[in-house]
Structure formats: C-alpha cells, structure tokens
N, C-alpha and C positions, 0 to 999 in steps of 0.2 A: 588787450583783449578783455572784454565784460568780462566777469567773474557773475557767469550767469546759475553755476550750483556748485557746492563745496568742494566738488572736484576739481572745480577751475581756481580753488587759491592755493596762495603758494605758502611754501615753507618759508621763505623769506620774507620778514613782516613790512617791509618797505615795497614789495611788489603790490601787495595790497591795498587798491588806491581807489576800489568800488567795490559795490554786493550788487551785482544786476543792473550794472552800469549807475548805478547812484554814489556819486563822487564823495568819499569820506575824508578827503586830505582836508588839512587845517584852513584852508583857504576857502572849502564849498560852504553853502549856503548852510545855516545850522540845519534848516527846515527837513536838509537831507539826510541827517541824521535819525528824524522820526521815520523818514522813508527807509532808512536803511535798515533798521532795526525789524521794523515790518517783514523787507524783503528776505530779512535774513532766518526771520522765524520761518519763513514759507520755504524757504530750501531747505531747510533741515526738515519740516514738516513732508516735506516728498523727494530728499535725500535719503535721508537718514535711516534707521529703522528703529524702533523703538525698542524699549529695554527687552532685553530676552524672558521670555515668561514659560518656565517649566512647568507641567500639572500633571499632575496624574490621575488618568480616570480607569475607571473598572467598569464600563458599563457605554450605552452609547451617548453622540454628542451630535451639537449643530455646532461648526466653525463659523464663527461671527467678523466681523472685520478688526474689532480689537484684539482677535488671535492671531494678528500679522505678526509674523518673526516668533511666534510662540512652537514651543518642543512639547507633544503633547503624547505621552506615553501609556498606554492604554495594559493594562494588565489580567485583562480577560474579551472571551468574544465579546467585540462591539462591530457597531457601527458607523463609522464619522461622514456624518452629512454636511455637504456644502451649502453654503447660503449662496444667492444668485451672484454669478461672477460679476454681472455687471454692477453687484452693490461691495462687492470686493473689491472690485477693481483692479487694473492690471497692475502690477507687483508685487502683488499680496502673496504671502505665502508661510509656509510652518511645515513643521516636521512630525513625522509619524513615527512612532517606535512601537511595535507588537511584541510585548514584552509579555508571554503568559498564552497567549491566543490569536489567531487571526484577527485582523481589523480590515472589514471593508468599506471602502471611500467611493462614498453615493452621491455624487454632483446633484447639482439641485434639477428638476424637471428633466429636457429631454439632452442640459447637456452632458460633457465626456470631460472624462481624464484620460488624458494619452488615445485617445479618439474613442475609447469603450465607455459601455454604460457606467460600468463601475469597476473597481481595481482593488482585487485581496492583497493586501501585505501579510505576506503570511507569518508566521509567530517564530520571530528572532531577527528580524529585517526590519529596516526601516524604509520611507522615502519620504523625501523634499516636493511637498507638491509648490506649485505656481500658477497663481492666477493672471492670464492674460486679457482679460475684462471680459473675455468670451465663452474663456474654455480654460479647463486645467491640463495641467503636463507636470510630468514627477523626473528625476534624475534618472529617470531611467532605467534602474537597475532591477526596481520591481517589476517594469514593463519588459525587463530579459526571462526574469526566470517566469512572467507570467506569459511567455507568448508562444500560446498553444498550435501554433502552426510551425512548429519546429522542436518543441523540448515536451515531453511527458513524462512522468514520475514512478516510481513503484518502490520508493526505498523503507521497504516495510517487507515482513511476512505475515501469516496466517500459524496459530500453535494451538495447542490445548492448554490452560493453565488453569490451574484448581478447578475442575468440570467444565469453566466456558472455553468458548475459543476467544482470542486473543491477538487480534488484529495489532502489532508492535513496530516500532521500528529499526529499520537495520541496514547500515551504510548509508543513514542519512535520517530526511524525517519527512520529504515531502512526497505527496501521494495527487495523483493527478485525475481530479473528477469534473467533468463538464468541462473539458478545456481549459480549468481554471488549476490552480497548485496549492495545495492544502498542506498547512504543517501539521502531522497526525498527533495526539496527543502524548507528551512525554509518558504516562502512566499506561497509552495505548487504549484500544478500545475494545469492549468482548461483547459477547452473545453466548445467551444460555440457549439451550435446546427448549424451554419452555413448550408446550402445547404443536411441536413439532411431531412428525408421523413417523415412529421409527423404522426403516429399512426404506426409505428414503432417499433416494440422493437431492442435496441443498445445493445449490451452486449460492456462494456469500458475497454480498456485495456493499459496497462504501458509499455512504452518500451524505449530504450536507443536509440535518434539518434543524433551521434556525442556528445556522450556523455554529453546529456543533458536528463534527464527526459522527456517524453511525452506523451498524450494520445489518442489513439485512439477508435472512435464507429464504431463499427463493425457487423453486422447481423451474422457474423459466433460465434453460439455458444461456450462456454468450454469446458474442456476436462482435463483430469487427465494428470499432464507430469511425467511419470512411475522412469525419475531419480530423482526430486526433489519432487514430493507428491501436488504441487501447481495445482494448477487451470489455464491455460494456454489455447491462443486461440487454437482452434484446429488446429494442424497440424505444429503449429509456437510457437515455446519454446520461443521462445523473447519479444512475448506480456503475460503478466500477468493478470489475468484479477483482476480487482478491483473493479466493479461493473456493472450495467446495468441501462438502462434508456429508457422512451419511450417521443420524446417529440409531445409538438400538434404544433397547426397551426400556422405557424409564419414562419418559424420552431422555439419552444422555447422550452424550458425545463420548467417543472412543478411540484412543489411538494404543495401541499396545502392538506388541509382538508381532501376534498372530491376524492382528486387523486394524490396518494403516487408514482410517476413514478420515483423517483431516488431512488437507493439505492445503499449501499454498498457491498462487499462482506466483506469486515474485519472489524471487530467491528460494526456491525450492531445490531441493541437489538432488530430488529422488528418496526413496524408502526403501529400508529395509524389513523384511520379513523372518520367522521363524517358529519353528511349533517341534514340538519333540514327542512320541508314542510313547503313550501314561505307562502300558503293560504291552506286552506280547500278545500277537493278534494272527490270529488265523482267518486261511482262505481258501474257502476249498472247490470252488467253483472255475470252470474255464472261459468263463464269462467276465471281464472286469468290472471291479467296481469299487468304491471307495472304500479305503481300509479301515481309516477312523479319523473321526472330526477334530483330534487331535493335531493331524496333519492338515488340516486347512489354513489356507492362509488368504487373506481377504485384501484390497487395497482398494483404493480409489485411483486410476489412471487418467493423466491429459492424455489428450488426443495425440497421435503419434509416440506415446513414450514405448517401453520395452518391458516385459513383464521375462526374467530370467530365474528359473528355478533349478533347483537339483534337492534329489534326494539320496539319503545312501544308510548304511545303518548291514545288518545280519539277516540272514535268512536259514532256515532248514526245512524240509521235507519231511513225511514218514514213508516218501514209497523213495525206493533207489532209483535212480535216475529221473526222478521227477524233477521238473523246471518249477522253479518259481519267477511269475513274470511282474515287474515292476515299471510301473507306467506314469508319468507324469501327467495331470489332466487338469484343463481348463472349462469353466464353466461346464463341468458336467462331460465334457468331451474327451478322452483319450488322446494321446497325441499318438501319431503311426509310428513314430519311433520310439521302442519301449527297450527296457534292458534286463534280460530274461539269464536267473541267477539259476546254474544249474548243480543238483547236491548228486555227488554220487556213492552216498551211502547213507543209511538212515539216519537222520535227525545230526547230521554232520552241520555244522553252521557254517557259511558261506559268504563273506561280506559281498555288498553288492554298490552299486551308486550309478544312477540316470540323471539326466541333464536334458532341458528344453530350454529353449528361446520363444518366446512366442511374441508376433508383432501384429501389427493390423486391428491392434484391440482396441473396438469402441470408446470414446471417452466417456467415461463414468466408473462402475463398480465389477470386481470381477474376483476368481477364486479360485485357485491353482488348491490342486492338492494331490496325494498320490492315490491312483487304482491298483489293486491286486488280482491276481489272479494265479491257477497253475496250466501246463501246457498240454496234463494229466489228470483223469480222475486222482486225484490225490490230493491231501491235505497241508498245506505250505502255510508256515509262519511268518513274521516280521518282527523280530527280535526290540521288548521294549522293556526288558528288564536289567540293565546292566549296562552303567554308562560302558565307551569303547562298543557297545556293539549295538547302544541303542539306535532305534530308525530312526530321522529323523529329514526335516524339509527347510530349507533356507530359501527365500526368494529375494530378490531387486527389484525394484522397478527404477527406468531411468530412459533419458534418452539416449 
C-alpha cells in the first residue's frame, strides 16, 4: 500500500519501501529520491501540525493562518477575529483560553462558529476552535454552556457594600444576558446612587457595554424575555434584571433594620425587618393611627412574596377598664384584625402582642407599622422605656 501521508508508514523500517508511491528501496531509480524528498516535505506540510505556539495577549486579535496549532490566551476583555475560513483553510485550528475576562470569537464577515455569529468564551473556559474552509466549530463545550435555548444563569446576587450596590457572585460566576453567558467580574460590579431620585423605586439591571459588565437603575419595570425565560427590562433583551432598589435622600442607598430597599432577584432568601419605641408614647383618640415612626418598617417586595409582621411590647391606661387597642397596618391601612389590650385598673401595665400576614402586595415598596388607639375616651400608652417591656415591631418578608 502507497504510503500516501505519515499515517500510512510503519514502525517497521523495512516496510517502508515508498513516500506516495515513489519507490525508495536500493534498487529505484536515484531520480526518486529528489521525488521522494519533495513528496515527503508535502506530507508533513499537510500532516503535521506545526510547532505549538503559546502567546499571551491582553487586548484584541486577528487569527492569521500561521496561528495554526497556536494556544492563545487572552487575559483581559478581548476580542478574537477570524481571518476568512477559506484563507484558513480546512484544518486550521488553535485554542482559546479566557484567562482574566470574556473573549469573544468574531468569524470573519457573515460567517459562524458553531452556526452563530459569534461565540463568548466566557472567563475561565477555554475552546478548540476548527476551521473547515467554510465555517468554524469549537469542541463544543463552549457551545453547551452557551446555548441559550436551554440553560440560563443567575449565579450572582444584588447587596449594598460601602454605599453602592454590589452586583457579586455566588454559587458560581455566570450571569445570563441576551441569550448569551457572561462570567461576572471576580471583584463584582456596583452602582452608586449618583444623580438618582430619592423615594424612587430602581428596578437594576446588567448589561454588556463593550464588553464589560455593567449596571443600570431604571424606573422601567420587568418582563418575561419569551426566548430565554429570564426577567429582562421590558422591551430591551440586553438588560437582565438583577434586582431593585429604592434609595433616600442624598441620593443614597439604604439597607438597614428598619428599611430593607435593596434587594436581589437571584438568590435572595427574603428580609428581615425591625424598629424598637425610642420612649413611651401615648394615644388617646378612638380613631387609629400611627404611634410612631419608630415603628415603621419599610422593604421592597417581589411580586408574590409575603409581608409578615408582629408587634408586641406593654401597655397601660389611666381610666379603669379602658382598652388599649393595638393594630398592625399596611400602607397606611389597619388591618381588621387588631389585638385590643385591656387594663383593669389604672396605669396597671399589661403586655400585649398582634400578628398579621399580609399577601397580595404589589411588587415594589411598601410599609407595615403599628396603629393605636383606645376603645374609650381615655388615654392608653405603649411602653418604650424599659427593655422587657419595650414596644416593639419585627417583620419578614419571604415567599
């Protein structure tokens, strides 16, 4: 059998008796010798591969065809452009490593890698592309986690750190924008409240400019995006949203106790609430109304979650048998079921404690706190001086 490419010779140096059917035993013509020599540069020349060529670039590139068999590891966002397959040629090929940042692989005019325009390797992943004189294709493993008709990402949350918010990752690093999978920045990404409206609500969103992560607040709410299943602003598949936030006066961002305004959309477990009565506060109207600001508690809620409060703490009267009535209320509202502390002798203290659930609450901003009242012209306190019997309000939010 010709020993038509170096695959076809043998380990046995005696089986070896052509290069491409040109006869090199002792006996052929010498002339085949200059043939053979020839023949055998040309197999190795479209055998072989050439020496391995590692490089490191930080920045973007055009893959040229002496990049064949080259390892090219890129250490910040770039971009790696293809030169035209057909001047590549089929075999051609080299390896990607997004060591630092995303690297996205931009075939030349309107062809494809792996049949898409262009293909993110996102940052800690490699791929093997290959040129088939036409079109490129990659081992495939980028075209797994990039294929957005089946996988989407959110392995990140939404926090406050040192006044901005703080876009981070968690339980992973890839975050899913445009259909495509973005590795978020090890350092994470933030936003200041800058030149923002306080009392506000932002809904935050992620988006790719020049291929860096970023985030924007935006008053335009979410919306379902019908190709990928994600949460996206409305209208614009390229912002993701990641959270929402409302900030105050400054403009600043605010997450504390009493007023939970940041939150996440991915991996969020829910908020906790609470506020404690600075001093002893009197009520002496049979009308409810808010006891003191003290007790407010603020959050931001998704849609469907669960706003759960209780309050509980002392009460007394000065008239005997006077009720003091204790009401848990929502934006401004009373809730019907109240838990009415009754003293029966003056200025006797009385512990008390109400409980609400409340559900059905709009997604955005909202504001539990307790109302007072008495069930009597008479004057009813709410005990805020003396821990053990101070008032006070705890809420949840969750699903």
């Amino acid at each position: 059998m010709a020993k038509n490419t170096f695959l076809d010779w043998s380990e046995t140096a005696s089986n070896n008796t052509d290069i491409g059917g040109v006869g090199i035993l002792g006996t052929n013509a010498v002339s085949n010798f200059d043939d053979a020599f020839r023949t055998l540069m040309a197999q190795l020349r479209a055998g072989v591969d050439g020496e391995v060529v590692y490089v490191t670039k930080a920045g973007n590139y055009t893959a040229v065809a002496n990049d064949n068999n080259a390892i090219i590891r890129f250490t910040a966002v770039a971009t790696l452009s293809l030169t035209a397959a057909a001047t590549l040629a089929a075999n051609w090929h080299l390896t990607v490593i997004a060591d630092g940042a995303d690297v996205t692989i931009d075939p030349n005019g309107a062809e494809t890698i792996d049949g898409a325009a262009t293909l993110v390797v996102p940052n800690g992943f490699s791929a093997l592309i290959v040129c088939s004189g036409t079109a490129f294709y990659t081992n495939k493993f980028v075209s797994l986690v990039q294929n957005k008709a089946t996988m989407s990402f959110g392995e990140c949350r939404v926090t406050l750190s040192g006044g901005n918010l703080l876009l981070s990752r968690f339980n992973g690093q890839l975050l899913t924008i445009n259909g495509l999978h973005y590795s978020i920045p090890s350092a994470g990404v933030t936003l200041a409240a800058t030149s923002l409206t306080p009392s506000t609500l932002y809904y935050i969103y992620a988006y790719m400019n020049s291929g860096t992560m970023t985030l924007e607040a935006s008053a335009t709410a979410n919306a379902t995006d019908t190709v990928t299943g994600m949460q996206i602003k409305t209208g614009d598949a390229t912002r993701t949203l990641v959270g929402m936030a409302r900030p105050i006066t400054g403009p600043a961002w605010a997450d504390s106790n009493q007023q939970r305004f940041v939150r996440s959309w991915f991996n969020d477990q829910g908020v906790t609430l609470s506020g404690v009565l600075a001093a002893s506060t009197d009520a002496a109207s049979t009308s409810p109304s808010k006891l003191s600001t003290n007790l407010d508690i603020e959050a931001l809620l998704w849609s469907g979650e669960v706003f759960d409060v209780t309050s509980s703490g002392a009460v007394f009267n000065n008239t005997a048998d006077a009720g003091n009535i204790s009401t848990i209320a929502f934006d401004g509202t009373g809730e019907t079921a109240g838990a009415i502390s009754l003293t029966t002798a003056i200025s006797q203290n009385l512990p008390f404690s109400v409980s609400a659930i409340k559900t059905g609450l709009a997604q955005g901003y909202h504001l539990a706190t307790l109302f007072a009242s008495t069930n009597i012209v008479s004057t009813g306190r709410w005990r805020g001086d003396a821990d053990g019997r101070r008032t006070n309000i705890v809420g949840r939010v969750h699903r």
